[in-house]
C-alpha positions as CSV (number, residue, x, y, z in Angstrom):
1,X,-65.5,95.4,101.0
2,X,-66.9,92.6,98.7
3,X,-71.0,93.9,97.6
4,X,-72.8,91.9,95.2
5,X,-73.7,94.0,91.7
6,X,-76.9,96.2,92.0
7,X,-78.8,94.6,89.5
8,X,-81.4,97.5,89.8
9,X,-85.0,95.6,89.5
10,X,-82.9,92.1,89.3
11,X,-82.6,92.7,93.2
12,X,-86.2,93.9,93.8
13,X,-87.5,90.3,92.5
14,X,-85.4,88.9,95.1
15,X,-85.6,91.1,98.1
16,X,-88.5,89.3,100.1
17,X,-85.8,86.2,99.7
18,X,-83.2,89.3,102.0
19,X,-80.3,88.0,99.6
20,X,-76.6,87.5,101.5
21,X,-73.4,88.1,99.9
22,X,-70.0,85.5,100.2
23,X,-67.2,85.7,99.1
24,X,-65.7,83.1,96.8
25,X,-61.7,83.3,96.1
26,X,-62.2,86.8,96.7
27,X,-65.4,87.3,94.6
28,X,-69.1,88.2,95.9
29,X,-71.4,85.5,95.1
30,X,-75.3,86.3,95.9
31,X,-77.4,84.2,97.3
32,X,-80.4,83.3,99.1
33,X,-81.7,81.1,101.7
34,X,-85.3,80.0,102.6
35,X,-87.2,77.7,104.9
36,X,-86.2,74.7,107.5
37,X,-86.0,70.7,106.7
38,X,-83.8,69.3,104.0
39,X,-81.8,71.0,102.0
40,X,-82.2,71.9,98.1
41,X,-80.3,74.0,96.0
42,X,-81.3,76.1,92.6
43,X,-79.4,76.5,89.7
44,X,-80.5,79.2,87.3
45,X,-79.0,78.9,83.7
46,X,-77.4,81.1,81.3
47,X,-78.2,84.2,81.5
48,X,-80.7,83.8,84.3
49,X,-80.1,84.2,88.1
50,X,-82.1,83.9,91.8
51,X,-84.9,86.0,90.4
52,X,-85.6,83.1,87.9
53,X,-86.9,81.0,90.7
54,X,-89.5,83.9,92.1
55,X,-92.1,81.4,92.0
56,X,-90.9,78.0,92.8
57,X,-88.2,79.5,96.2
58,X,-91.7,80.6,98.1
59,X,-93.5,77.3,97.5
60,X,-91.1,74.8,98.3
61,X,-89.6,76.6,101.4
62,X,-92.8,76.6,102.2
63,X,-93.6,73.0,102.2
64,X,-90.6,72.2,104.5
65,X,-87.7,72.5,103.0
66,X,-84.3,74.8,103.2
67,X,-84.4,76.0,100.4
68,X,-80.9,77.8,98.6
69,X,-80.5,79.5,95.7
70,X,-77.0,81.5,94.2
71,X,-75.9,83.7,91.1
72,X,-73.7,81.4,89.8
73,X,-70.3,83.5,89.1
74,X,-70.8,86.1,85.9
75,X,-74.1,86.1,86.4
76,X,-76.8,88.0,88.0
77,X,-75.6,89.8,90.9
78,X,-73.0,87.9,91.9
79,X,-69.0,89.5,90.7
80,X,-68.1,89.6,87.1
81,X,-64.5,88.7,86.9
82,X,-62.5,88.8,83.3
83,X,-61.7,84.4,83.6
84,X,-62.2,81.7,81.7
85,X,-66.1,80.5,82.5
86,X,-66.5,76.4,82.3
87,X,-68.6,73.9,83.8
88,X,-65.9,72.9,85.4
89,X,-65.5,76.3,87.5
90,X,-68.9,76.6,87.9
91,X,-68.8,72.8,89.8
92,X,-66.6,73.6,91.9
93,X,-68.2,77.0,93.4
94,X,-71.1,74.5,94.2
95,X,-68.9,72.2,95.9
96,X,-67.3,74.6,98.1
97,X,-70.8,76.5,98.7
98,X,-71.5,73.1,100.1
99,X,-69.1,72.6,102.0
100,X,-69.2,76.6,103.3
101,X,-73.5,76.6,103.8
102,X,-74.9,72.9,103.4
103,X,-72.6,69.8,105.1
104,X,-75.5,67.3,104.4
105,X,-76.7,65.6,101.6
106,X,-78.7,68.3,99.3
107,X,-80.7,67.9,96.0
108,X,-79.8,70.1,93.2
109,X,-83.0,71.0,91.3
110,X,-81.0,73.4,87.5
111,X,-82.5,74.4,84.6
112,X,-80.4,74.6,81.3
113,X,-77.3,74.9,82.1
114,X,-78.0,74.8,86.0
115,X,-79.5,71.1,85.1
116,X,-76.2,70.1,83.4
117,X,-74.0,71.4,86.5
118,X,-76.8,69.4,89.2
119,X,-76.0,66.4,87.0
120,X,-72.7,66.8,87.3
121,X,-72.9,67.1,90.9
122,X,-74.5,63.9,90.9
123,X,-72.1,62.0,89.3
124,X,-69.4,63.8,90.3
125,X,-69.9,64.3,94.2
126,X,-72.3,61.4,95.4
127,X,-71.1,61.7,99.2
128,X,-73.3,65.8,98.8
129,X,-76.3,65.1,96.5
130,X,-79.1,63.3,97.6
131,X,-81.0,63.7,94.4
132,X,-81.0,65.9,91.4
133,X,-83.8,67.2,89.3
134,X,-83.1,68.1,85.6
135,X,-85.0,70.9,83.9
136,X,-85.1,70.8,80.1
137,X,-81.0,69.5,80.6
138,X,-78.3,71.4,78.2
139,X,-76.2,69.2,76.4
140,X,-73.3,71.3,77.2
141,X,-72.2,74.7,77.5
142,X,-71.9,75.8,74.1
143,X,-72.8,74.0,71.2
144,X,-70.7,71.1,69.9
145,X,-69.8,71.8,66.0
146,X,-70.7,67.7,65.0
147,X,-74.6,68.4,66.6
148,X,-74.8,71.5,64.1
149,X,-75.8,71.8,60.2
150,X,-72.7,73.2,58.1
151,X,-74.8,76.4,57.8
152,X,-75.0,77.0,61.2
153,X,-72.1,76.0,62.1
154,X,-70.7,78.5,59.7
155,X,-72.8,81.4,61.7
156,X,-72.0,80.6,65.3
157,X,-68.2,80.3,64.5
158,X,-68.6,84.1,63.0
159,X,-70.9,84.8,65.7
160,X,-68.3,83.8,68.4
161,X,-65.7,85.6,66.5
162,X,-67.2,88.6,66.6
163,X,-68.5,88.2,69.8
164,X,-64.9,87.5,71.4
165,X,-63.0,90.1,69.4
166,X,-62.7,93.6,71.7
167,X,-63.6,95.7,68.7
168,X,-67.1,94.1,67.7
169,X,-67.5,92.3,71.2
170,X,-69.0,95.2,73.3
171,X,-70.8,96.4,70.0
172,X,-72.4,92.8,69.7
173,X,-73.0,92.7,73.1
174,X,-74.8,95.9,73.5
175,X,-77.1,94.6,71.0
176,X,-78.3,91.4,72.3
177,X,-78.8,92.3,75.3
178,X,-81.5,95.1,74.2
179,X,-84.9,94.8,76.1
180,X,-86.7,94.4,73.2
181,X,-83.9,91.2,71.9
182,X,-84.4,89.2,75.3
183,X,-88.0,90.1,74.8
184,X,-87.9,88.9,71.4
185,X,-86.3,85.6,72.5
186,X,-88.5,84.7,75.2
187,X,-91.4,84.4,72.6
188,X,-89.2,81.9,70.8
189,X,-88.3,79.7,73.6
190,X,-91.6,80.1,75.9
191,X,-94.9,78.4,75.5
192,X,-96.7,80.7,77.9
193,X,-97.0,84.1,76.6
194,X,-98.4,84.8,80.1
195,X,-94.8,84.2,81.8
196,X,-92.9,86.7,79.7
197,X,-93.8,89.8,81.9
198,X,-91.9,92.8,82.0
199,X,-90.7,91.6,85.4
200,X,-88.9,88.5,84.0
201,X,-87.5,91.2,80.6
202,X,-86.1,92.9,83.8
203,X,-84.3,89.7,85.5
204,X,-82.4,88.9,82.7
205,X,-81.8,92.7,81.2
206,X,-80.7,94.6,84.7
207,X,-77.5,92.1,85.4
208,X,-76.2,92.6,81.7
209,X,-75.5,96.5,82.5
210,X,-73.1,95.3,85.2
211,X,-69.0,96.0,84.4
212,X,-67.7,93.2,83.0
213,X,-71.0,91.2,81.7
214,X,-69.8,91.4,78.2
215,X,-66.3,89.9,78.9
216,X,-68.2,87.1,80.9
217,X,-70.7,86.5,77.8
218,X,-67.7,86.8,75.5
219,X,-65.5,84.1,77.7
220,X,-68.4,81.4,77.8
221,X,-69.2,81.7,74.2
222,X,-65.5,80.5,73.6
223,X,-65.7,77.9,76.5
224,X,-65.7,73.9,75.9
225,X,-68.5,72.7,75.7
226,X,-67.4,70.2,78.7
227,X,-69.2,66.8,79.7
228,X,-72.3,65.3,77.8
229,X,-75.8,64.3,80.1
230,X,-75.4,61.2,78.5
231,X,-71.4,60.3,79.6
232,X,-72.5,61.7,82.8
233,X,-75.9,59.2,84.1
234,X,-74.1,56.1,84.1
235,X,-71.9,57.6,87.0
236,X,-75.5,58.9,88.9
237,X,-76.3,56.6,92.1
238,X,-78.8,59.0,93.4
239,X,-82.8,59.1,92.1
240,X,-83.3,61.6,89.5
241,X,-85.9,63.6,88.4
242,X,-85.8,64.8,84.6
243,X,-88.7,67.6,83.8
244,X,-88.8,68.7,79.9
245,X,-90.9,71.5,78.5
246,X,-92.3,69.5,75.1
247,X,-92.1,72.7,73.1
248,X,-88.7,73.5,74.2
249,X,-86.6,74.3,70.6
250,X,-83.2,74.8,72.3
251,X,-83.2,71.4,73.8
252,X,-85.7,69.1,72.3
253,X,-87.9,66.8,74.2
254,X,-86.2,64.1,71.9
255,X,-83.2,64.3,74.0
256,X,-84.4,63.9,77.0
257,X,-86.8,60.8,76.1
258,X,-83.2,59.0,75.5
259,X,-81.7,59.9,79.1
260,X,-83.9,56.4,80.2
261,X,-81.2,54.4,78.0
262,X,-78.0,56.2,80.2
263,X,-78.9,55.5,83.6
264,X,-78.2,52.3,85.4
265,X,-80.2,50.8,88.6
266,X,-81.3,54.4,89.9
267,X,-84.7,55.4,90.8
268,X,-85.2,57.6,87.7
269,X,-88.2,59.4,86.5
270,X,-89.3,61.4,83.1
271,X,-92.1,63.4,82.7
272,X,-92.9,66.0,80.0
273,X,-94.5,69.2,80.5
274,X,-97.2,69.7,77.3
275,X,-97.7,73.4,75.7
276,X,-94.1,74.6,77.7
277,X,-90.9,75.7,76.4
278,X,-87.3,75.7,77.5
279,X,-87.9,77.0,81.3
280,X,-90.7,75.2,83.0
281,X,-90.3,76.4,86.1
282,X,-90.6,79.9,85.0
283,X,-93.7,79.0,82.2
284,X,-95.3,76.7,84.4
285,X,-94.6,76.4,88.2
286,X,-98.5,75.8,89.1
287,X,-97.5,72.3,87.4
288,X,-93.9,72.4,88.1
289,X,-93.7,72.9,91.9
290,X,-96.2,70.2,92.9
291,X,-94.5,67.2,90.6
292,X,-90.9,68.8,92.7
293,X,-92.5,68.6,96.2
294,X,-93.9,65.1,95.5
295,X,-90.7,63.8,94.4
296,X,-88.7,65.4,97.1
297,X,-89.4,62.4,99.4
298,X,-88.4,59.2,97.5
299,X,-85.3,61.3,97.2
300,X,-84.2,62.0,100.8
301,X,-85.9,58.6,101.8
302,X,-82.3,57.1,100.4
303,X,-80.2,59.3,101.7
């Protein structure tokens, strides 16, 4: 029988949500559904999963939407299989998610990575997005060698090595995801020291003591980087919403302030998010949710 992972306290910050299990070419993916109306999916980023989105899923089922939210595959406590992890895979779990839960025009709200796949599902598959909203966007899934100094370009290819090689790969592994490392990494990519909470340490720690994490972590780090934000919004039809932490130093703001010059005849909207870092729905959803739920309209209203 097909279980999602037990993801120890992971699954308690989900368990109000009564998280479902289905099974994609044979693996569990978890996922949650909440509220009537139109229909929105989350997409958490790297490393992240449903329990990311604690404190936006509540709100905006609550305002009148349907609100669905999945471990992407590899991650939280959705299966772990040894495969090659791209965008490209990723996509197409969405796509048939859709197809499986949703059958109606959806808008994909993703931070990170999650915004990079609900672009790409935007300008990708028109005919099953209504809208997409873009939190602090990645410019791809790993890091393209041209957008990094020689120096660190030099680290991240021994990084990766080391990383992908099955001697030093668990050993590496077992390090980084230590507690007191993802602890230790929130403070550099959060704004709000109030939003790192032992409960959030938890959420991202518990999944990485699954079989198999390490392989997945190992399998992405090698992965091409796949499509740019900016080749993809010239293909987007549907209104966007782009949200960007200003103190975000994995993305910078600058990046997103030049999305306006990639998009063509949509209804497209920027805003920044002052004193916030890389995950503003996490940092800051007492601003966050309310800018989503009165966007939400002048999205369906073209559908």
């Amino acid at each position: 029988m097909l279980t999602a992972s037990s993801a120890g306290s992971a699954v308690d910050a989900i368990a109000p949500f009564a998280p479902q299990v289905w099974s994609w070419r044979g693996h569990a993916i978890r996922y949650v559904v909440q509220g009537s109306g139109s229909p929105l999916v989350l997409v958490h980023g790297f490393g992240a999963s449903i329990g990311h989105w604690r404190h936006n899923i509540p709100v905006i089922a609550g305002a009148g939407y349907r609100v669905y939210a999945l471990d992407l595959l590899g991650f939280g406590g959705s299966a772990k299989p040894a495969l090659p992890y791209t965008l490209d895979l990723w996509a197409e779990l969405l796509v048939d998610f859709w197809q499986q839960h949703i059958q109606q025009p959806a808008v994909f709200i993703g931070n990170s990575i999650g915004a990079l796949l609900s672009l790409i599902m935007a300008a990708r598959h028109p005919q099953l997005t209504a809208g997409a909203v873009l939190l602090n966007c990645a410019g791809g899934l790993n890091h393209r060698s041209h957008e990094l100094s020689p120096i660190f370009r030099l680290f991240m290819s021994v990084f990766t090595a080391l990383a992908a090689s099955p001697v030093t790969g668990p050993f590496l592994f077992d390090r980084v995801r230590q507690r007191q490392r993802i602890r230790a990494t929130l403070e550099q990519v959060y704004r709000n020291p109030a939003a790192i909470t032992d409960e959030l340490v938890e959420i991202l720690y518990a999944p990485s003591c699954d079989v198999g994490a390490q392989q997945v972590f190992a399998s992405i780090l090698t992965a091409p980087p796949g499509p740019t934000p900016e080749a993809l919004l010239p293909q987007v039809r549907c209104p966007l919403l782009v949200l960007w932490g200003e103190g975000d130093p994995w993305t910078p703001i600058q990046r997103g302030r030049g999305f306006q010059n990639h998009v063509q005849g949509i209804d497209y909207q920027f805003l920044p998010i002052p004193d916030t870092g890389h995950c503003p729905h996490d940092e800051r959803p007492e601003v966050v949710n309310p800018l989503i739920l009165g966007w939400l309209p002048r999205a369906f209203a073209a559908v």
